[in-house]
Each structure stands twice: as structure tokens, then as C-alpha cells.
C-alpha positions as CSV (number, residue, x, y, z in Angstrom):
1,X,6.8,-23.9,24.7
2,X,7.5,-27.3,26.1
3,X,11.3,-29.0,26.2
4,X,10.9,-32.4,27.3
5,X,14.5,-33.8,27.6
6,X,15.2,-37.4,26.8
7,X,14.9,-38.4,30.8
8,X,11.5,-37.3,31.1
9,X,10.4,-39.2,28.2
10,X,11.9,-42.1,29.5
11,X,9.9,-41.6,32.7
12,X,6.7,-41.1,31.1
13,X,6.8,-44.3,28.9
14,X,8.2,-46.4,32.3
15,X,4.9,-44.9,33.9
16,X,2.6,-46.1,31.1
17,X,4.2,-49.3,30.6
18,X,3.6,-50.0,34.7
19,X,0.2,-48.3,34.1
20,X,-1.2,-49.9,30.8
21,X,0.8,-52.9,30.4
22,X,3.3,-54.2,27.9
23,X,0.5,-55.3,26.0
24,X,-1.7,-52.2,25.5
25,X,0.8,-49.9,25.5
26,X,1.8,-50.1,21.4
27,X,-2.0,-48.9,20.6
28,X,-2.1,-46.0,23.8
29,X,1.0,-44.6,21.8
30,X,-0.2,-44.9,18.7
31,X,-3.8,-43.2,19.8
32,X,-1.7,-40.7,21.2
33,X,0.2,-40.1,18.5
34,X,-2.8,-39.5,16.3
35,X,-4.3,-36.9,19.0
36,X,-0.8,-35.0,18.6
37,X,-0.6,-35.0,15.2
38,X,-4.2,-34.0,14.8
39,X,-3.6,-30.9,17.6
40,X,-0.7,-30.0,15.3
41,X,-3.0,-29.8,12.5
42,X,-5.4,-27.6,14.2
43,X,-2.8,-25.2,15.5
44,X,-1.4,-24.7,12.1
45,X,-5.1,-23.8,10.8
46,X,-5.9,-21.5,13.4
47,X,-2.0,-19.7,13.0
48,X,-2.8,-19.5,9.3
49,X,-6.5,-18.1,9.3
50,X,-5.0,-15.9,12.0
51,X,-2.5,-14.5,9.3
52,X,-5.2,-14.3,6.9
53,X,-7.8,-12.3,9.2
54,X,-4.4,-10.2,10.1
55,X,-3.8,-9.5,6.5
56,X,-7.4,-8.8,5.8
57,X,-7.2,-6.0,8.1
58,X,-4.2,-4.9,6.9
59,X,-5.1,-4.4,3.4
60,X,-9.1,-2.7,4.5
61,X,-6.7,-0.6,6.4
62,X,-5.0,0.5,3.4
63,X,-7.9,0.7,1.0
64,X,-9.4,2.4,3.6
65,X,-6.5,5.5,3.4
66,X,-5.9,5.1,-0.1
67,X,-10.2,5.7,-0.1
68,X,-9.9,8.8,2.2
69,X,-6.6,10.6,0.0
70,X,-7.1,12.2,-3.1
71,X,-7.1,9.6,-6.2
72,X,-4.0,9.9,-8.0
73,X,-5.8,10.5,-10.9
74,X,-7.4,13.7,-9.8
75,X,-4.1,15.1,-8.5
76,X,-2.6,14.7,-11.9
77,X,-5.7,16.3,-13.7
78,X,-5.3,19.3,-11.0
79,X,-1.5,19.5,-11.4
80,X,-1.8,19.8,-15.4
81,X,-4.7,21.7,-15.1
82,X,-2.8,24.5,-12.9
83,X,0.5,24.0,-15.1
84,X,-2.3,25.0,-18.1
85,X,-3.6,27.7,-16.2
86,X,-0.1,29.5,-15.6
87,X,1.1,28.6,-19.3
88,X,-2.0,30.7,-20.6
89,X,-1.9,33.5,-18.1
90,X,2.2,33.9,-19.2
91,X,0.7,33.5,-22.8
92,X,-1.7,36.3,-22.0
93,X,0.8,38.3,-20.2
94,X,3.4,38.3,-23.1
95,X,0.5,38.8,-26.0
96,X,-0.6,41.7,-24.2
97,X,3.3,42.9,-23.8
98,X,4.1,42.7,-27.8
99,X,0.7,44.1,-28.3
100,X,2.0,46.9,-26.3
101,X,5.1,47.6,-27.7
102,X,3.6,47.1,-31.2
103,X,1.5,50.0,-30.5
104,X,3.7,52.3,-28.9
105,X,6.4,51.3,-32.1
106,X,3.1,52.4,-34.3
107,X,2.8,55.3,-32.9
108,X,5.8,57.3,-33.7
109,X,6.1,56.0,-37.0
110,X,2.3,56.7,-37.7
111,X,2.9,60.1,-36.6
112,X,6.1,60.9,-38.5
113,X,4.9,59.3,-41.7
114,X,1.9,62.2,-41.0
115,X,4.5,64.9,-40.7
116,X,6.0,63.9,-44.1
117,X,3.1,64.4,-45.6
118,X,2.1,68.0,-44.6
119,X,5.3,69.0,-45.6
């Protein structure tokens, strides 16, 4: 922002002490040391509400995109309940297989056993 150098500072107190007087001059600095250290103050409370108000936003931003996805929740629910889905159709799928084979294993031996007993 500012750089005042050592020379300018001594220019501005040579000023006020023509200005004010030798006398006056102790309480002018001191006044004005209170009005910079009270603008200091302020600036640093405004910087850090700034912050907070830019953090704010920041974290309605993200609960606002965390509100519009999917919970997490609900994707594992879906996940498992797919993974579920395809575990009892491959369940199904092999049942009906043995079921088949079971049968058609039957079926020879049903009719053999038949033909030992006619003759």
C-alpha cells in the first residue's frame, strides 16, 4: 500500500512541529496514533467477516451440490441391491441348469430301469 521511508517521516513531523508547536505536538501524535491503531482494528474486522461471508458461501456452495447428487447412502443401497439382483438371477440360472440336467440324467435311467422290467 503505502511505503513511507524514514525522510518523509522526518518531513511530516518537521511540518507539524512548525504547525502545532513543540508543545501540542506530544498529544496530536498521540491522538493520532489512537485513530491509526483504531483504523487497524477496523480493517482487520472487516478482512475477517470478509473471510467468514467468503467461507459461508463456500460451504452453501457445497451443501448445495452435495444436496443436488445422489446421497451416498442411496448409491450403496442401489449398488447392493443390483449386486443382489445379479446374484439371484445367476442363482436362478444355475438351479434351473441342474434341474435340467437332473432330468434329462432321469430320463434314461427311468427308461432303462422300465426295459428291465418287461423283460
Amino acid at each position: 500500500m503505502f511505503d513511507i521511508g524514514f525522510w518523509e517521516l522526518m518531513f511530516i513531523v518537521l511540518i507539524a512541529l512548525v504547525v502545532v508547536g513543540p508543545e501540542r505536538l506530544p498529544k496530536l501524535a498521540y491522538t493520532a496514533g489512537k485513530w491509526v491503531g483504531k483504523a487497524r482494528g477496523m480493517l482487520t474486522s472487516v478482512k475477517t467477516e470478509i473471510d467468514r461471508e467468503i467461507k459461508a458461501e463456500e460451504l452453501k456452495r457445497v451443501l448445495e451440490e452435495q444436496k443436488k447428487s445422489l446421497n451416498p447412502l442411496e448409491d450403496a443401497v442401489e449398488e447392493t441391491r443390483e449386486a443382489f439382483s445379479d446374484f439371484g438371477n445367476q442363482t436362478r440360472k444355475t438351479a434351473d441348469e441342474t434341474r435340467d440336467q437332473l432330468s434329462d440324467a432321469r430320463r434314461p435311467s427311468q427308461s432303462s430301469s422300465e426295459e428291465n422290467t418287461k423283460a
